[in-house]
Structures are given as structure tokens and as C-alpha cells.
N, C-alpha and C positions, 0 to 999 in steps of 0.2 A: 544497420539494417534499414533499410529503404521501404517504403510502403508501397506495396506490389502495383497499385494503379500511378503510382508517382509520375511513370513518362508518358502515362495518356493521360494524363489529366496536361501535361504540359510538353505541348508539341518539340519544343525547342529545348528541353531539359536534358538530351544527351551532347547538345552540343558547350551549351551553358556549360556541363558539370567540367567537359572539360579545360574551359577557360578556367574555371573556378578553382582546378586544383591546378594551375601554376601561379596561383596569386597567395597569398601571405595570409590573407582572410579567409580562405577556403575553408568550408564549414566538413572536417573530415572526424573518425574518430580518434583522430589527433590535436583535435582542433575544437572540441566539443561545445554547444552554447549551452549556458546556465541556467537552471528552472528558472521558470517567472518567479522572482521574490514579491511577486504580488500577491503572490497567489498560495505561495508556498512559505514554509518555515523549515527550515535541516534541524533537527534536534537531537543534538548531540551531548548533551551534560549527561554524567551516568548519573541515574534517581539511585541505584543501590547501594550504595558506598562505591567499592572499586568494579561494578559491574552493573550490564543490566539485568531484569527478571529473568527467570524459569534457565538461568544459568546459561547465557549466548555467550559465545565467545568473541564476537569482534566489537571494535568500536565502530560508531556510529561518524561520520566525518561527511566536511560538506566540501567536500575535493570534487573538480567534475568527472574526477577517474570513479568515482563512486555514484554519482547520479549529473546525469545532462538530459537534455534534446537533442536526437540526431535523426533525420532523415522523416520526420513527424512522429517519433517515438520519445516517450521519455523512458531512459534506460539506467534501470538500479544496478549497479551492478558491486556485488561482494567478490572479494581477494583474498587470497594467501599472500601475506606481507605483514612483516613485525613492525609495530605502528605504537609507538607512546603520545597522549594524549592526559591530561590530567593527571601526570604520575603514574600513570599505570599503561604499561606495555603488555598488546594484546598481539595475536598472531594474525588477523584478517581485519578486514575492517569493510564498510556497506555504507549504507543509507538508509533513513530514515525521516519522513517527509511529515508534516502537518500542514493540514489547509486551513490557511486565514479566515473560510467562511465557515459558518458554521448554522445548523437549521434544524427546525421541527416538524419530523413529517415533512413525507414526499417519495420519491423513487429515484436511488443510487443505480447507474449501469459506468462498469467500466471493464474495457475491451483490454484483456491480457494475456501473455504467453507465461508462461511459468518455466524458471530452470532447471535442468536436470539436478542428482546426487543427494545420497543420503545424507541427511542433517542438513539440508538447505532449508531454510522454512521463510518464505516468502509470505505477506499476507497485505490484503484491502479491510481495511476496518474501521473502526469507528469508535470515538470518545466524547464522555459530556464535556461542553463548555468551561461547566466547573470541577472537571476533575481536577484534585492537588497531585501533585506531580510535578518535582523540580525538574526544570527543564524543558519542559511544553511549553508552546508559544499561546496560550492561552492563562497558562498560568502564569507565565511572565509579564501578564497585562492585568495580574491580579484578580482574577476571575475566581481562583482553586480555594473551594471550600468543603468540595465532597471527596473521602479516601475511596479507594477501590476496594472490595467491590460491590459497596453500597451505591457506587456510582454509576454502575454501570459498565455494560460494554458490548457494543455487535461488529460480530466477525464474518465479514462477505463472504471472504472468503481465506481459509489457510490451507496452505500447501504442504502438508509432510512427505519429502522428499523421501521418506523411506519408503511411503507411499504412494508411487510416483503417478499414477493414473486415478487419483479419487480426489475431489472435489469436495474441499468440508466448510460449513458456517457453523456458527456457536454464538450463542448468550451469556451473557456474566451478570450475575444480580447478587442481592443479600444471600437467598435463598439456595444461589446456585452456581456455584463457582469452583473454575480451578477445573481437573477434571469433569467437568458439566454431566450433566444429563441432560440439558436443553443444546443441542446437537440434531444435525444432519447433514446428511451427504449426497453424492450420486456418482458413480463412474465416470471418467471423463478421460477415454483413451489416447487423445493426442494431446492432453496440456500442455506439452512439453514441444512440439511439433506445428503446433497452430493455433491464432488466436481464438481465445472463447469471451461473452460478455457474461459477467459478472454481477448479478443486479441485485439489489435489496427494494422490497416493496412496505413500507413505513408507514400506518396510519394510527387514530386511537384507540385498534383493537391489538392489533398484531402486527408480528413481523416477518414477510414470507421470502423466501431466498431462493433465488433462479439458476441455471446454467442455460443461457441462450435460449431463455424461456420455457424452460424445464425445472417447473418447482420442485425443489427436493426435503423445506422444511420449511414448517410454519410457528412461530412461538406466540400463542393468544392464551396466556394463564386464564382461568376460571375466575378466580378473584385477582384483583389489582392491587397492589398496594405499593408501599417504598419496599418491599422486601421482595415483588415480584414485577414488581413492573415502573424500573426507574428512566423508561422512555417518553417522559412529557415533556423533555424542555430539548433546548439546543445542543446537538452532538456535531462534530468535525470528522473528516478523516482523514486515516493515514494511511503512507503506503511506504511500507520497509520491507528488507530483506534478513533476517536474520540467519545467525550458525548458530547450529546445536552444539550439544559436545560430543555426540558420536557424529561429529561430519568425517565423510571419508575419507580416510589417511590419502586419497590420492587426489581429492580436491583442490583445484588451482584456481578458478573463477569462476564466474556463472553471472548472466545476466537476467533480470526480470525487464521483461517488456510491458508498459505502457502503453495502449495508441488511443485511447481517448478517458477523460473522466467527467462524468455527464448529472447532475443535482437537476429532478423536474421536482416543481412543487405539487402540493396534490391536483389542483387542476390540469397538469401536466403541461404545463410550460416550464421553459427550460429556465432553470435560476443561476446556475454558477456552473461553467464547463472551461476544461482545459484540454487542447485537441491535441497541446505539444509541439507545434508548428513552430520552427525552432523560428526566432526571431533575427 
């Protein structure tokens, strides 16, 4: 997928493109370029013994059939295919991303399409620095000292694909986890059809969640404490797709699109973005 202003921004890019694919390096999606590893981490080790949490069924792999850049998109994309990995042979397999950078307070916007089918469950979110968790690239740099879900957790945004047109964020604390009650949502009729931005608004009171600047929830506890409010320090994010286990028997792939990911600090200058631009 191509980003629709792609040949006005660049006079000479239908001619280009056709030079480009009779050359060996032609950038197609046959040919896919590999996330910044600057920027990014694949995290792949299962933390659960032979799986990961809330019971997904594929593995996590850093294949670029599973996640690349193509066309200024980064594209997640989960399969039907039997895939062994650490002893254990799963039926699909996805992506799973962690950013290198990590911050306190500020405002998260990222620009995404969501894909269709039941049990698809796509999601933009967020981890402390120190969450333990074998396998995070944060805790492989020895950071992990807090378990979940004493540690926290904000969910931009998650997709329930049985859900196909509703837009949900959530919190995870001591207090509040798992099936949450710290939840909100909003309709959002073309997820699936056209990009939407994504936003989290982050400061020392609360935490407000947008659809293209359409708040739909705010979380500012009454009292604060480690049991309500474990957003004081450094969180990262991620962007994976996972399978449920009712994904639908006719499921064969499905992409999640990317076209930008955007960290302002609270002054609102821009701290850490990746546009995708394939290199």
C-alpha cells in the first residue's frame, strides 16, 4: 500500500517506480525493507511457558513477511501457517514491536488502519521501563523489576475484531486489572477502510484518549497512589497484532497498517517519531 499523496509529492515517481521494478533492489512487497533496529525491538521469546498471555495463538517472529516498511507504511502483518519456534509449533504467526525509547509524560498520536476478522486483535500501547518480562527489550538491558500489574499499563488503542467498528483504550494498575473497569471507547465506522490517529494525552494528573481528536476517555483517579496510579516514570510502546482463539475458521491474513508514530513532550515538541519511510 502506497500513501495516496505518494506521486504528487514526487513528480517523477511513476516513472522511477517503473525503472525500479525491473532492478533486483526494487523495493516491492516481495521485496520488503526491515524496521529501523534503531528504533525498534521484535520481541519474540514466549514470557508464558509454551505461549503468550490471555491465550493468543500465534508466534511472534521478526520475519519481514510478518512486519516491514513499504510504500511509507510499516506493515504488521499476522498468517495462517504452522511455524515452530522454541519447541513449540503454533498455526499463525505476527509481530510484535518494542520502541527503544522510552518517556515520561507527553502526547502519543499514531496514524493507523486496523484489519478486518473476528479474533484479530491488533493493539498501540504502552509498558513501564521496568516492567519484568522475559523477553522485552528493556528487560533484556536489565531494567525489570516491577511484575504486572502492579506496573502498569496504557492501552491507546485495542481492536476487537469481533468488534469491528469500535475503538477501545484501557488502564491496568494494582487496583484495576484484567477485565478493567478503567475503559473507554467510541464508534469508529471505517477502521477497517481508512486511516484514524490514535492519540494518548499524558500528564501528572491523567490520562485522556482521542480518535482524531475525539476524546472518548479520561483516567485521573481521586487519590494516587502505587495501587492507582503507577504512571510516574518511563513507559515504551508497542505495536503487535495478535490471534484470539476464536479467530475465524476462515482466516488467512490480515495486515495492520502504520503510517506514522509521533512522542511530543509536554511542551509539545516533537521527541522521538518514526514516519516509516522505508530506507
Amino acid at each position: 500500500m502506497l500513501k495516496a499523496n505518494y506521486f504528487l509529492k514526487h513528480p517523477f515517481a511513476t516513472a522511477l517506480l517503473c525503472l525500479l521494478t525491473l532492478t533486483s533492489q526494487a523495493e516491492t512487497p516481495d521485496n520488503p525493507v526491515d524496521v529501523d533496529k534503531s528504533k525498534w525491538f521484535h520481541q519474540t521469546f514466549l514470557p508464558n511457558g509454551d505461549s503468550w498471555y490471555n491465550n493468543e495463538q500465534q508466534h511472534y517472529t521478526d520475519r519481514l513477511i510478518n512486519a516491514s516498511t513499504y510504500g511509507g507504511y510499516l506493515e504488521i502483518t499476522a498468517q495462517k501457517e504452522e511455524f515452530t519456534d522454541q519447541d513449540v509449533t503454533k498455526q499463525f504467526t505476527s509481530a510484535r514491536l518494542n520502541s527503544k525509547f522510552a518517556f515520561t509524560y507527553g502526547r502519543v498520536e499514531v496514524r493507523a488502519q486496523v484489519p478486518e476478522g473476528h479474533g484479530t486483535w491488533p493493539a498501540i500501547w504502552m509498558l513501564p521501563k521496568d516492567i519484568k518480562e522475559m523477553g522485552a527489550y528493556f528487560d533484556l538491558q536489565g531494567y525489570g523489576e516491577v511484575s504486572w500489574p502492579d506496573s502498569g499499563e496504557i492501552d491507546i488503542l485495542e481492536h476487537w475484531g469481533r468488534n469491528q467498528n469500535y475503538a477501545q483504550s484501557a488502564i491496568h494498575t494494582r487496583s484495576s486489572f484484567g477485565n478493567t473497569i478503567n475503559l473507554g471507547g467510541q464508534p469508529v465506522p471505517t477502521m477497517s477502510s481508512k486511516f484514524h490517529t490514535y492519540s494518548l494525552d499524558w500528564d501528572e494528573e491523567k490520562l485522556t484518549f482521542s480518535v482524531d481528536g475525539e476524546e472518548h476517555y479520561t483516567y485521573s483517579p481521586p487519590v494516587k497512589n502505587s495501587e492507582t496510579w503507577p504512571f510516574d516514570r518511563d513507559y515504551y510502546l508497542l505495536l503487535n497484532f495478535a490471534i484470539e482463539k476464536d479467530i475465524d475458521p476462515s482466516f488467512k491474513r490480515g495486515t495492520f497498517f502504520i503510517d506514522y508514530v509521533r512522542v511530543y513532550d509536554q511542551s509539545g515538541k516533537l521527541a522521538w517519531s518514526d514516519e516509516f519511510n522505508s530506507r
